[in-house]
VOGU-3710 file (C-alpha; in Angstrom, 3 decimals, decimal comma):
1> xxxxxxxxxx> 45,652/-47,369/-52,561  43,349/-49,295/-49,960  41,533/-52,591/-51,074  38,613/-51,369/-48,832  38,176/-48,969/-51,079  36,550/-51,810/-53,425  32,961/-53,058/-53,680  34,094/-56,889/-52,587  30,088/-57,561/-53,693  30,164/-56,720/-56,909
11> xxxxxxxxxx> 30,715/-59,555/-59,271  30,927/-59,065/-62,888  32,044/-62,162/-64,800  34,187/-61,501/-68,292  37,559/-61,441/-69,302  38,087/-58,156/-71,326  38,648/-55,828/-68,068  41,395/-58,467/-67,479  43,465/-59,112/-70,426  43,604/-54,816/-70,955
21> xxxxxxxxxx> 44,742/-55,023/-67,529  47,091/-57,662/-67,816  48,550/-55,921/-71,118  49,180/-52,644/-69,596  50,871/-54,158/-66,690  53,121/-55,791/-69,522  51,275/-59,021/-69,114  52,102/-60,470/-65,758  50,698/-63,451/-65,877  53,079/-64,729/-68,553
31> xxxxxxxxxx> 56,187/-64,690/-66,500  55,917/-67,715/-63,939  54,262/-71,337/-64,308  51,248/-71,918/-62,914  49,201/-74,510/-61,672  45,126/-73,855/-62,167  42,324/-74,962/-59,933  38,831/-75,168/-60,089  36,084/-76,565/-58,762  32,839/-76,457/-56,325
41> xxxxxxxxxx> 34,369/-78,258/-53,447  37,638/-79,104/-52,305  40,306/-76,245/-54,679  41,260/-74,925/-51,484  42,532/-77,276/-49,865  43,816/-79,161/-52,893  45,395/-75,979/-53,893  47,175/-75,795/-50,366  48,205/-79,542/-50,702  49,987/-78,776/-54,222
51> xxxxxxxxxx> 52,228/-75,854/-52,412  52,836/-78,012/-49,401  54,116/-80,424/-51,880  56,362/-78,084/-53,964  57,679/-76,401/-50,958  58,826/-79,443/-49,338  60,485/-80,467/-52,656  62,539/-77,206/-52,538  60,710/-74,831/-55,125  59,601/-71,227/-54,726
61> xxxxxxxxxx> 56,039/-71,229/-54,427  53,124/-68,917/-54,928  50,024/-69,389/-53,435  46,870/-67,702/-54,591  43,464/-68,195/-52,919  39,897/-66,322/-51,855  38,170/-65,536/-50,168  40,489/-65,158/-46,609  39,327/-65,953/-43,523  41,091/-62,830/-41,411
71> xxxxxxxxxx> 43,304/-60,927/-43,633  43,435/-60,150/-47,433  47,301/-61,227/-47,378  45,840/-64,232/-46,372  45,203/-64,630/-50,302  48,314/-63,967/-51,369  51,364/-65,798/-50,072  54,772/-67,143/-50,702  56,469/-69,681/-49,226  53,628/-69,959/-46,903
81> xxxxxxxxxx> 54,342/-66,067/-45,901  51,593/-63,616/-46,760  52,393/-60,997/-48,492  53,407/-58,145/-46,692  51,415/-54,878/-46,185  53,872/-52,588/-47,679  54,491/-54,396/-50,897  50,382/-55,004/-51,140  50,253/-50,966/-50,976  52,659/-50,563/-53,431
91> xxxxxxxxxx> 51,323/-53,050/-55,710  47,489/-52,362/-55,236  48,754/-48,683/-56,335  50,839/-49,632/-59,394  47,461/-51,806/-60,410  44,969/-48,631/-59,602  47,765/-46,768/-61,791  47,217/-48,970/-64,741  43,779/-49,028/-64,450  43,193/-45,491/-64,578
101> xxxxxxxxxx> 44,938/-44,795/-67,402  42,631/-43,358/-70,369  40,158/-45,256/-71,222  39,837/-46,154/-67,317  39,500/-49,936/-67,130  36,868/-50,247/-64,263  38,090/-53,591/-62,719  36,298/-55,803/-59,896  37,419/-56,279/-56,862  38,389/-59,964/-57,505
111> xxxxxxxxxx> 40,099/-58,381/-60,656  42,387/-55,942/-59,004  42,921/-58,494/-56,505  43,925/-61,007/-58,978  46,158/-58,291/-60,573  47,889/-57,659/-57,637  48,826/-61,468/-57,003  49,856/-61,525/-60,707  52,503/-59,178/-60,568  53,609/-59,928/-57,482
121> xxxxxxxxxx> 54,492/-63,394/-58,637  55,809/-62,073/-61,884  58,370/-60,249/-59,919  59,152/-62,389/-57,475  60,869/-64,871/-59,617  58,592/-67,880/-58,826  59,808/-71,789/-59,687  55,578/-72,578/-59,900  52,322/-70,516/-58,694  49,314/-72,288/-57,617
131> xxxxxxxxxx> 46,177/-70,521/-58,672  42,514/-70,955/-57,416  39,683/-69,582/-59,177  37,496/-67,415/-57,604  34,059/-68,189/-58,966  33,070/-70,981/-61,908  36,675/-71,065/-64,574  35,391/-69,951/-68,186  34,910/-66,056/-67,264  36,833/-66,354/-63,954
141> xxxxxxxxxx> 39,590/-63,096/-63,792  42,117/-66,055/-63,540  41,577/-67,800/-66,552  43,727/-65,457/-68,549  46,826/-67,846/-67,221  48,531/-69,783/-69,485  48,948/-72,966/-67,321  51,332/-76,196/-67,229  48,857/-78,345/-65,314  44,732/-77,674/-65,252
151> xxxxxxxxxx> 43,017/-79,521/-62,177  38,914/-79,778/-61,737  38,281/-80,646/-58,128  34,510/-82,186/-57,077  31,673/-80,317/-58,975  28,429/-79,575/-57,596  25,503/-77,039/-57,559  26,354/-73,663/-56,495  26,457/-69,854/-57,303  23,371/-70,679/-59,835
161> xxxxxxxxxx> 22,529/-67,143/-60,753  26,370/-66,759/-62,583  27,129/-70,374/-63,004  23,074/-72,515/-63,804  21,086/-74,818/-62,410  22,437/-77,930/-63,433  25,174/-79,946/-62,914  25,805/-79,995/-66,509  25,685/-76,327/-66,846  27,975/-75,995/-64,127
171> xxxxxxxxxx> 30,479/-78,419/-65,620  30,794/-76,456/-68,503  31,450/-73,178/-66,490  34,542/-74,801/-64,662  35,596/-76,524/-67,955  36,263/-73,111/-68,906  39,751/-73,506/-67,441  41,052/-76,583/-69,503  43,339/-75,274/-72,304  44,364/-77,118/-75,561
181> xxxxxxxxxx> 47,044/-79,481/-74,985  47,840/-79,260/-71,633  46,788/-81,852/-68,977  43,869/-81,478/-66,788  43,303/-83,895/-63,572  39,418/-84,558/-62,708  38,454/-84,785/-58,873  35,983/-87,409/-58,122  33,114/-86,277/-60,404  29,156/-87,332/-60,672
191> xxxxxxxxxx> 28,822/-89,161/-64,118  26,886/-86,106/-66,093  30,145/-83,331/-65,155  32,588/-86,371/-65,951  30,780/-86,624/-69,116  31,004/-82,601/-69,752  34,688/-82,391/-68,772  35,710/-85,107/-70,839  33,971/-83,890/-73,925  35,592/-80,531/-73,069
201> xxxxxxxxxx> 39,121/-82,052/-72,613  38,717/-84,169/-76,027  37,588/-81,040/-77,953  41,103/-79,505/-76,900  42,783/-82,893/-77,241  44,114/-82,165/-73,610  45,293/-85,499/-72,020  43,142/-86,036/-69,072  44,002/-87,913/-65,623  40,478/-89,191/-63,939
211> xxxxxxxxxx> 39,929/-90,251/-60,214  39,334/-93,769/-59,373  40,787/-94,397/-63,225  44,174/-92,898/-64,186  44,762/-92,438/-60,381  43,380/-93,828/-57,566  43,487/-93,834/-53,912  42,839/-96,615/-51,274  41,900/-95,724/-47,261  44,519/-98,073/-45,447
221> xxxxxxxxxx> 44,540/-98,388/-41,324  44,716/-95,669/-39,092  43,678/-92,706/-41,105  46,683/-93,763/-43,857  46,096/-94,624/-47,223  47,416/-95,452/-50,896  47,889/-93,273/-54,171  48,231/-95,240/-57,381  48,807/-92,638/-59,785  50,720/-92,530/-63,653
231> xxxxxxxxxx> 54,544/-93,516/-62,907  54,002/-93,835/-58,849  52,604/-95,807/-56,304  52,690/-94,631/-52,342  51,764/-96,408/-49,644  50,974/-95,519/-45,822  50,495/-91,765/-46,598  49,601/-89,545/-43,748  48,194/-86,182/-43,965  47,272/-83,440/-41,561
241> xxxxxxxxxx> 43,895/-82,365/-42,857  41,256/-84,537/-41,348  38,641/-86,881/-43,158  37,984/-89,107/-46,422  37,234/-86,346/-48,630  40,781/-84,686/-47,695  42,722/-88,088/-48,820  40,662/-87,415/-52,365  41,935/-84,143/-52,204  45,556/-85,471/-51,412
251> xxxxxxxxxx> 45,342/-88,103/-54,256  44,188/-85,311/-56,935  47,009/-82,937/-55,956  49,887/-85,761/-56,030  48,439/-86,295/-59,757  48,676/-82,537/-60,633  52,185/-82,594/-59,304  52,603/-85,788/-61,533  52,480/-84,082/-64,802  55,221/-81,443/-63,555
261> xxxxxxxxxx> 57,511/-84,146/-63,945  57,702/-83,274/-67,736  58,248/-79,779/-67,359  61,387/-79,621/-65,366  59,994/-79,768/-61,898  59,630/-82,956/-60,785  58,718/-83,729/-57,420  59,750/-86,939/-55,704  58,121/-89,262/-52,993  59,979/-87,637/-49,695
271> xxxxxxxxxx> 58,648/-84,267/-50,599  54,889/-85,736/-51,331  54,798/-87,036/-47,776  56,077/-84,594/-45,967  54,020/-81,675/-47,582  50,975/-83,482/-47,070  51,923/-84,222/-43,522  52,715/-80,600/-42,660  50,122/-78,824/-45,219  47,452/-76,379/-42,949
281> xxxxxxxxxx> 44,486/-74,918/-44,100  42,731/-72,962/-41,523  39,034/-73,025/-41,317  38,566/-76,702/-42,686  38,094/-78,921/-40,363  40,349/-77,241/-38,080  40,049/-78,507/-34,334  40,464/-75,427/-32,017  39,900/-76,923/-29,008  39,717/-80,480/-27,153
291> xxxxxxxxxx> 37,207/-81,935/-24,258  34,656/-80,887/-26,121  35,959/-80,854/-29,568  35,108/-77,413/-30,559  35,675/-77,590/-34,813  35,293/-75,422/-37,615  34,432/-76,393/-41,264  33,690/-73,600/-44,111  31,339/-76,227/-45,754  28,988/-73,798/-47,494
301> xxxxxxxxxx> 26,845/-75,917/-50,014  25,073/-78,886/-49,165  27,466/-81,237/-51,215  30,254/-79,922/-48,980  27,840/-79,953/-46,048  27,048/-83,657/-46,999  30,893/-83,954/-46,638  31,472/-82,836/-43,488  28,733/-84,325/-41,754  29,867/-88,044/-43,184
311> xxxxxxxxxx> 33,411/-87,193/-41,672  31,114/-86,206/-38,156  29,217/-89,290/-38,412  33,081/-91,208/-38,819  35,035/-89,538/-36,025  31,833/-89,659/-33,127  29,844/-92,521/-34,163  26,180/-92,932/-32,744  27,181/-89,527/-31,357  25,586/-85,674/-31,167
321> xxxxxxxxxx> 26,290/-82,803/-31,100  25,823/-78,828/-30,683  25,867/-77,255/-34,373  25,880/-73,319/-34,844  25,826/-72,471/-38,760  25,884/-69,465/-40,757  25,433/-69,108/-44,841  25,312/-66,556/-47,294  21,429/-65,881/-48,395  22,247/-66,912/-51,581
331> xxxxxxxxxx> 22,539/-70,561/-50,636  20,385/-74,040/-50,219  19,933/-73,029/-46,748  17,371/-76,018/-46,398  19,481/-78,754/-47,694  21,900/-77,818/-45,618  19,831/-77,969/-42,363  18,800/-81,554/-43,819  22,231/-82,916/-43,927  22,941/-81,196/-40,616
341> xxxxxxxxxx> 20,432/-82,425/-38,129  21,398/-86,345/-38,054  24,673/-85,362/-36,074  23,041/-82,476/-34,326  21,327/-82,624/-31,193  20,330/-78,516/-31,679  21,323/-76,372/-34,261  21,309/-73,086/-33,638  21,191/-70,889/-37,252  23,028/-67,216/-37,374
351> xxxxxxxxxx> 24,082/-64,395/-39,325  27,293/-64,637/-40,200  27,248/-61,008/-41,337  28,176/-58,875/-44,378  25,740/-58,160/-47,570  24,783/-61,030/-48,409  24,526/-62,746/-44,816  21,446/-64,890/-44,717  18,570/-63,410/-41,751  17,751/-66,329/-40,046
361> xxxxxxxxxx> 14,517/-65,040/-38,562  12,442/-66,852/-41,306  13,378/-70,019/-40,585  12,080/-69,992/-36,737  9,373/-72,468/-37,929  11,158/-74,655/-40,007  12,214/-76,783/-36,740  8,985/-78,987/-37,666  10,719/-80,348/-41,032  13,735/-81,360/-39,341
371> xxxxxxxxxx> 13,592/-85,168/-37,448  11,894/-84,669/-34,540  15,107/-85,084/-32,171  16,817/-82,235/-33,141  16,096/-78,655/-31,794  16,670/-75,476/-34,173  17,290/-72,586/-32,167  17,575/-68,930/-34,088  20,152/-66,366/-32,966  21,041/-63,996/-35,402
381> xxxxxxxxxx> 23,470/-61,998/-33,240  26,893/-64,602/-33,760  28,089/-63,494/-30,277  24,866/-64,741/-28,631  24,906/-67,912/-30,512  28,668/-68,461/-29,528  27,121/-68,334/-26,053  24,293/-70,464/-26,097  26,435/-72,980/-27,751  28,791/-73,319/-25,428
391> xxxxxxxxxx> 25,999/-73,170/-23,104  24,490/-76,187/-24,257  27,492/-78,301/-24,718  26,955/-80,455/-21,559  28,343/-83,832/-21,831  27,895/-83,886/-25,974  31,284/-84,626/-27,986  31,689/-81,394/-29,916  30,358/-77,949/-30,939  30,824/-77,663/-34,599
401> xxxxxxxxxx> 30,722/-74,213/-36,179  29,739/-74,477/-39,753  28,958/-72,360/-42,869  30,397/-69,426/-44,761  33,957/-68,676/-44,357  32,835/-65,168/-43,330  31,847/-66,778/-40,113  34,213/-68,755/-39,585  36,795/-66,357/-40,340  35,073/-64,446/-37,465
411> xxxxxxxxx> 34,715/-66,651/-34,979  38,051/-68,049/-35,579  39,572/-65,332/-34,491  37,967/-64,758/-31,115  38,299/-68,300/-30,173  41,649/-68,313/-30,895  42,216/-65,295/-29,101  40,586/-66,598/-26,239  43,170/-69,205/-26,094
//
């Protein structure tokens, strides 16, 4: 049974498809540990950090995030190896099996998907299985899991039609996820989600673990820094994944992997460093290329854009550069532009494709709200704005490629090819 078969657009939020699902599968989900992340910004990569970590320590890891970049098995992966097309076939049937039994349970895409990672964990006899949510926690397909360790990465503004309009409503999507009695790690959080979390987390008399309180991190010299967390305290860390943002990341996933320790699978301070020194997660601030710097970043909301562009503003001070983005239509496309143009000496604004690719024509105007030294060029082809990138590169630093993970998943793969 093909995945393409699937309408990867649709998006219906609920958890009833999901637990008949789960039950006629026998209830996948309930045969490994698992380790659940949510969050606006940052559950990628934090998610990647936590298998790194567990890997290096010696455990059988599963690895469960969306959307890919290249390849579906790119979602699905243990040990770091995506799962393989033959055993996706099989399982994606034995799931469209179950699902068309009588009554036919009309599942999602994200739902099947989900489905398929499920079992294949349950059968693969995991030691731990580190699961992302797709989109907000409380109706998320994954939230059916039964997890040892609950983690909240940064929360901002984003998806409003499913998730609101505030921060607080937001909060209390993602909250969703925290389950009664078992411990939930916070991200570095605005007061007013802190204060939604918390409440959450007190309701279900969860014990919680808060950034820059219960753990902490310090930057140190030379891109190290320092994680003072519940029973540990690490100095000179390293890690592979580039910028402030990606130590906070670092310092929430050591925590998660913190409250393992009373579950049987503890991880010590050897394997800590060296899965955060060899962790890789394409497509986030990944450096393709040197003399110019050619980078890619699948910062996507202007929180995450405000991220990236402070990391920018750290690595080439006083410096400019060329700036192609892309986003979904569905996004702040204007407060993204904002926090773009102070590194940017043009940005040139794409398509990066699919459904719900943002047309770019009807912002050929809004040049005049940006500062006055940066140029906004308008390219909706991605192959023509590759091109006039490049083209425009001259002496400046770097050509960043920016936006939804559709495009970069895209242009990732030529440049790399190219190489």
């Amino acid at each position: 049974m093909s995945l393409g078969r699937l309408d990867q657009s649709h998006i219906d939020l609920g958890l009833v498809r999901m637990i008949q699902l789960m039950e006629r599968l026998g209830n996948p989900h309930l045969d490994f540990k698992a380790i659940h992340i949510a969050g606006t910004n940052g559950k990628g990569s934090t998610a990647a950090m936590i298998d790194s970590i567990l890997r290096a320590e010696g455990y059988r890891s599963g690895l469960y995030t969306s959307p890919h970049l290249e390849r579906f098995s790119e979602r699905i992966k243990i040990n770091a190896e995506e799962i393989a097309d033959d055993v996706l076939e099989r399982l994606s049937s034995d799931v469209k099996e179950a699902a068309d039994k009588s009554p036919m349970i009309e599942a999602t895409y994200f739902e099947f998907t989900t489905a398929v990672a499920f079992l294949y964990f349950a059968r693969a006899g995991l030691d731990m299985a580190v699961i992302e949510t797709g989109l907000g926690g409380r109706l998320d397909a994954t939230n059916i899991l039964k997890p040892l360790v609950s983690v909240i990465t940064p929360v901002a503004i984003d998806h409003c039609e499913y998730l609101g309009d505030t921060l607080e409503a937001v909060a209390a999507e993602k909250a969703g996820i925290i389950k009664p009695s078992v411990p939930v790690v916070f991200g570095k959080q605005p007061d007013e989600v802190l204060a939604v979390l918390e409440a959450d987390a007190s309701g279900k008399k969860s014990e919680t673990l808060r950034f820059d309180c219960d753990y902490r991190r310090n930057s140190l010299p030379e891109g190290k820094f320092q994680y003072k967390g519940i029973s540990i305290e690490l100095d000179g860390l390293g890690l592979s994944l580039v910028g402030s943002h990606q130590q906070d990341n670092a310092a929430v996933a050591i925590a998660a992997t913190e409250c393992l320790s009373g579950s049987g699978l503890a991880v010590a301070e050897p394997a800590i460093r060296q899965g955060l020194m060899s962790v890789f997660w394409p497509g986030r601030y990944e450096v393709i290329s040197k003399s110019p710097d050619i980078i890619l970043d699948g910062a996507h909301n202007p929180a995450g854009v405000g991220v990236l562009t402070e990391t920018m503003e750290i690595r080439y001070p006083r410096k400019k550069g060329v700036v192609i983005a892309g986003f979904m239509a569905d996004k702040d496309i204007d407060g993204m532009l904002e926090r773009l143009a102070p590194i940017a000496n043009v940005i040139i604004l794409t398509n990066p494709g699919g459904e719900r690719g943002f047309d770019p024509q009807g912002k050929i105007g809004y040049k005049d709200t940006l500062n006055k030294e940066t140029e906004l060029i308008v390219l909706p082809d991605v192959e023509a704005a590759l091109s006039r990138g490049r083209s425009l590169i001259g002496e400046a630093p770097f050509m960043l490629v920016t936006g939804s993970l559709f495009l970069i998943g895209g242009v990732r793969k030529r440049l790399i090819g190219e190489l």
